[in-house]
C-alpha positions, 0 to 999 in steps of 0.5 A: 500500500503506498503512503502519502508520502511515496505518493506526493513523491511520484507526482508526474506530468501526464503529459510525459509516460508516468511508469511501467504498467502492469496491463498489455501495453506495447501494441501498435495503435489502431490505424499506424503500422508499426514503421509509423505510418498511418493505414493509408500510409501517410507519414504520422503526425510528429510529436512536434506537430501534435497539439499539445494538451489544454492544462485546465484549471479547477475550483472545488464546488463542494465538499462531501463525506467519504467512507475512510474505508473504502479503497475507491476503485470505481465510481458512478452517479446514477438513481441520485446516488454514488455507485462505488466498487472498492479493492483490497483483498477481503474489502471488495464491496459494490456499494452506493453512497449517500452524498449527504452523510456519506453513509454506504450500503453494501450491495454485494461482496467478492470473495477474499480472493478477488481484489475488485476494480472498476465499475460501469452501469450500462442498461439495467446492468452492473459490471464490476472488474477484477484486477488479477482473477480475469473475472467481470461479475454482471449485477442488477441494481440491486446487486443482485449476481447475474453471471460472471465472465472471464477475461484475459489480462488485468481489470483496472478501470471501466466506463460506458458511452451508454452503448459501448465498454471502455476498460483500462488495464494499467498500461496506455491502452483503453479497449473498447469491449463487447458488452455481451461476450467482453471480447476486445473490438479495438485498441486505443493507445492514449497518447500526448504529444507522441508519447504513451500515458501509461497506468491509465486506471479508473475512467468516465464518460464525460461530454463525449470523451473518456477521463481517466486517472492516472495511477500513482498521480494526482492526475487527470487526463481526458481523451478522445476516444476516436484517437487516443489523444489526451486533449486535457489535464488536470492536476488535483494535488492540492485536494490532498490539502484538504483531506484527512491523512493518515498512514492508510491514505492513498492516491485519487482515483474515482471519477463520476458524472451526474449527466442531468446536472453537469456535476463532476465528483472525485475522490480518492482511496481511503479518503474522507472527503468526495469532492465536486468540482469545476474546471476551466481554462 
């Protein structure tokens, strides 16, 4: 478990690779060719050339409570509530959370021996990853089990566009997935200016484009998920001024967005406090 300390420590730009990830990066973005041209065999854009992304400033609209104990691993607004999946092995959980009180009701739990992740409603179901098991568990609302499906490689985060999944697998690569049998259709590599983003974690559909954490970092990065491009960034490090902090406390992860009003809410893993905030150039 990382400290606050290690995490203030590994603060990086996410407009440059922010460390190794664990998932299945490497692979040649769709549409390039491995000697860089595009499929139509055009030469690629250069770094140099590519529009360097938007650093967006934000203001913090309001301040709510948080489970301390909960290890924040996805999160979603729906039905007037926070839908949380949280990790750690043994403290698994799909939970909502009231905004309010910050008071939890626990849905449904994994065994000790899943360590759960990201989380996404499409339709009338929930689907909550597994980091290493390889499993996606399919709920109802009420957190009832439907079934489970296997996958190959790490679960780290999972988003909707209400039709399509997006998952991150702690690389730079975001897969667009097949609702029904959880197959890949295609790969894309999140890029800024060139370079590769790696350790893309927990994600949310926002206004057409895909925001994303970037694990061991106060970072947000927002993509465009026809090409991978980060187009904007946000840093949130001085919300952990704002925050409770102690030898549990760990980095921000957990993006939700409540489409009928606009609102954007953060947090973070064993954090106190969820945040709503606004951002701006």
């Amino acid at each position: 478990m990382k400290k606050i300390s290690i995490i203030l420590a590994m603060i990086c730009s996410a407009a440059a690779a922010c460390g190794g990830g664990s998932g299945s990066g490497g692979q040649t973005p769709a549409g390039q060719s491995a000697a860089g041209q595009s499929a139509a065999g055009q030469p690629k854009t250069s770094a140099a050339e590519e529009a360097a992304p938007v650093y967006y400033r934000h203001r913090v609209v309001a301040e709510y409570p948080h489970s301390k104990t909960s290890y924040t691993q996805g999160l979603y607004f729906s039905d007037g509530l926070l839908w949380e999946g949280t990790g750690q092995w043994g403290e698994s959980h799909l939970q909502t959370t009231d905004l309010s009180t910050g008071r939890r009701k626990v849905l449904a739990s994994l065994p000790r021996s899943e360590f759960g992740e990201g989380i996404a409603l499409l339709g009338d179901t929930i689907y909550q990853l597994t980091w290493t098991s390889g499993k996606a568990h399919l709920y109802d609302r009420s957190g009832r089990l439907h079934r489970s499906i296997d996958y190959r490689g790490e679960g780290w985060g999972i988003t909707t566009d209400g039709e399509r999944l997006f998952m991150s697998d702690g690389s730079a690569m975001i897969y667009e997935i097949d609702p029904v049998t959880f197959k890949p259709r295609r790969g894309i590599a999140v890029m800024s200016q060139g370079r590769p983003i790696e350790n893309i974690n927990e994600l949310e559909w926002i206004d057409n484009r895909i925001w994303a954490n970037v694990y061991l970092t106060s970072t947000i990065v927002i993509i465009d998920p026809a090409t991978g491009r980060v187009e904007g960034i946000v840093d949130l490090s001085d919300l952990l001024q704002r925050i409770e902090i102690d030898s549990t406390t760990d980095v921000l992860n957990g993006i939700a967005y409540d489409a009928a009003t606009g609102r954007i809410f953060v947090t973070g893993k064993y954090w106190n406090k969820l945040f709503e905030i606004e951002i701006f150039e």
